[in-house]
C-alpha positions, 0 to 999 in steps of 0.5 A: 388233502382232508379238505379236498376230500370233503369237498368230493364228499357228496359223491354221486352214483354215476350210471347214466351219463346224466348223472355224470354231469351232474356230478361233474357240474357240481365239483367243476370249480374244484376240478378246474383248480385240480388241471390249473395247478398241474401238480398232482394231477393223477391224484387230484384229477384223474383218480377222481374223474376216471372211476366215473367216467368208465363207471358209464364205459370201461373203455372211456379214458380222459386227458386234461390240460389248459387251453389258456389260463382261464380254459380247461379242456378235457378230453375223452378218449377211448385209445382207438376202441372204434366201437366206443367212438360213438358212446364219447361223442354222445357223452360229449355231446350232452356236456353242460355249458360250464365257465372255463371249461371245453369239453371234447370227443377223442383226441383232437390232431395236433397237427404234423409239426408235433415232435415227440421224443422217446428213449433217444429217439426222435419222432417229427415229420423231418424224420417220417415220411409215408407211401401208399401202395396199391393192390389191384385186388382191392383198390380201395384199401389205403395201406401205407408204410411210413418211412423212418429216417434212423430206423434199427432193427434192434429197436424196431418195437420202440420205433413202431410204438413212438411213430405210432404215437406220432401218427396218432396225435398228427392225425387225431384219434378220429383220422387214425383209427378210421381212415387207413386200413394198414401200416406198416413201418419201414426204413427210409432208404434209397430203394424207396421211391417217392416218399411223401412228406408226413404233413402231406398225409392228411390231406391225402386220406381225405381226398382217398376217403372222398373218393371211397364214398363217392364210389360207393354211397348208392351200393346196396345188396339185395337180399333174397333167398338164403344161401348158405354153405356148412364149412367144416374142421377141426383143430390140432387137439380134434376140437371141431370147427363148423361154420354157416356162411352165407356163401352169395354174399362173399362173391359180392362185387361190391364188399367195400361198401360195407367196410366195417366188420361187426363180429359178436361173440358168446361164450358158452361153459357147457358142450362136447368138444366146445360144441354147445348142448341142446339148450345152449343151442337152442338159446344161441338160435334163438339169439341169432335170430332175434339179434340179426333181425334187429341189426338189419332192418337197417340196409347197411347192415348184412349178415355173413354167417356164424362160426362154431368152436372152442365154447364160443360162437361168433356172428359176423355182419358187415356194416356200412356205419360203424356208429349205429351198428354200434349203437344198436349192438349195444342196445340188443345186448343189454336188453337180451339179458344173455344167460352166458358172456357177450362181447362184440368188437368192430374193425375196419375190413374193407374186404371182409379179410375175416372171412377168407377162410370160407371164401377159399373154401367155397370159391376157390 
């Protein structure tokens, strides 16, 4: 053990991914010994790579295993985070050509035949099956329900997580988290018609997802003249809600387009009634304005509007790529050197589900 230690001595700062490969080029014997011998893993491998690697991304985590006796492969995942999706492929990408390693981004599938076990239960394609139900109000969504043979109700959280994780590792991280747009998890029964087998499932989200972008690829908005909608309420302890949207666009024909929802939320400490004061408001204008003339020069990204309310205010934009606007996001953030917390997430919307609020209220 002191050896292995004086051999990780000359530790490096890690605060670009540069850095981190230098470092990593510079222990990959020792590392590769670590993920052959299997034993001790988290200790000899894990603890020692992961502090680097979320020293660059809180959200990065890694998996590592053999190939074949002469590969390691590690894997950088980020658990789902579509943001960060962009961030371990670039990390990826800039990885040196080492003996006896590969290196790779998210999660790749194992494929439908993987089984995995779980408290008793068993989670294959013997056992999982799926259906694909159509809303005629949104036609574009693939919302699907997979069906479990030995579904109980007593244990309805376990088998969720455990079909879950099958899904995941069947289909691979990428596929997951980016192709469907809801699941649901049901029992297998007679009442179900047409169950599909779960090794079907791959070859039918791309064909849906050919289909989406073929339909949509030449859609864009043209922006105009601003028209804006003030949406006001308050909660149960009389906390106030104000919300500006811009109300032609929720009325557009053509949201799907723009399937990704980036929301950007600031937290602010000082206002009335989580209301922010003058020179908050003024910085958060100010942001606003700087911010989204940033994010959409680009076309495939649209600005929705903002809510106000509790010490926070949230941005919305719809994003035809979820890679750039993340990247960008990112950037902008960074840069702005923000006096008060911001955080942003992105997530699959093809509807603009988020903003229905509004659209109930301006639209009926």
């Amino acid at each position: 053990m002191h050896l292995w230690k004086k051999l990780f001595s000359p530790t490096l700062p890690i605060d670009d991914v540069p850095s981190f490969w230098k470092w990593f080029t510079l222990n990959h014997h020792q590392l590769f010994r670590a993920v052959k011998k299997e034993k001790n893993l988290d200790k000899d491998f894990f603890n020692l790579l992961l502090p680097k690697l979320q020293a660059l991304n809180e959200q990065f985590f890694c998996q590592a295993g053999m190939v074949d006796p002469d590969t390691a492969e590690l894997i950088i995942t980020v658990e789902g985070q579509i943001k960060s999706f962009v961030f371990a492929e670039e990390l990826v990408a800039e990885a040196p050509s080492l003996p006896h390693w590969k290196f790779t981004a998210l999660a790749p599938p194992t494929g439908p035949t993987i089984s995995i076990e779980m408290d008793g239960y068993c989670f294959n394609q013997d056992k999982i099956s799926f259906t694909c139900e159509d809303d005629p109000l949104r036609p574009d969504e693939i919302n699907l329900t997979l069906h479990y043979s030995d579904y109980s109700e007593t244990h309805k959280e376990l088998i969720y997580q455990g079909t879950m994780i099958y899904l995941e590792n069947a289909l691979g991280e990428l596929s997951a988290a980016t192709l469907i747009d809801s699941i649901d998890i049901a029992p297998l029964t007679t009442e179900v018609l047409g169950p599909i087998p779960i090794e079907k499932l791959g070859s039918f989200l791309t064909w849906k997802e050919k289909e989406f972008v073929e339909k949509y690829k030449e859609r864009f908005y043209q922006t105009g003249e601003e028209d804006y909608s003030i949406f006001e309420s308050q909660d149960s302890k009389g906390l106030p809600l104000i919300a500006i949207i811009k109300q032609d666009l929720l009325s557009w024909d053509a949201k799907a387009s723009h399937p990704w929802m980036l929301s950007v939320n600031i937290a602010y400490p000082h206002g009335v009634k989580g209301m922010p004061d003058r020179g908050t408001s003024e910085w958060l204008e100010l942001f606003q304005d700087q911010f989204t003339q940033s994010l959409t020069e680009q076309r495939n990204v649209l600005y929705l509007g903002r809510r106000t309310y509790n010490n926070s205010r949230v941005f919305y934009y719809a994003c035809a790529d979820y890679r750039q606007t993340s990247k960008s996001a990112a950037a902008l953030i960074k840069e702005g050197q923000s006096p008060y917390t911001i955080t942003y997430d992105i997530f699959k919307d093809k509807y603009w589900r988020i903003m229905d609020p509004y659209v109930t209220s301006y639209l009926g």
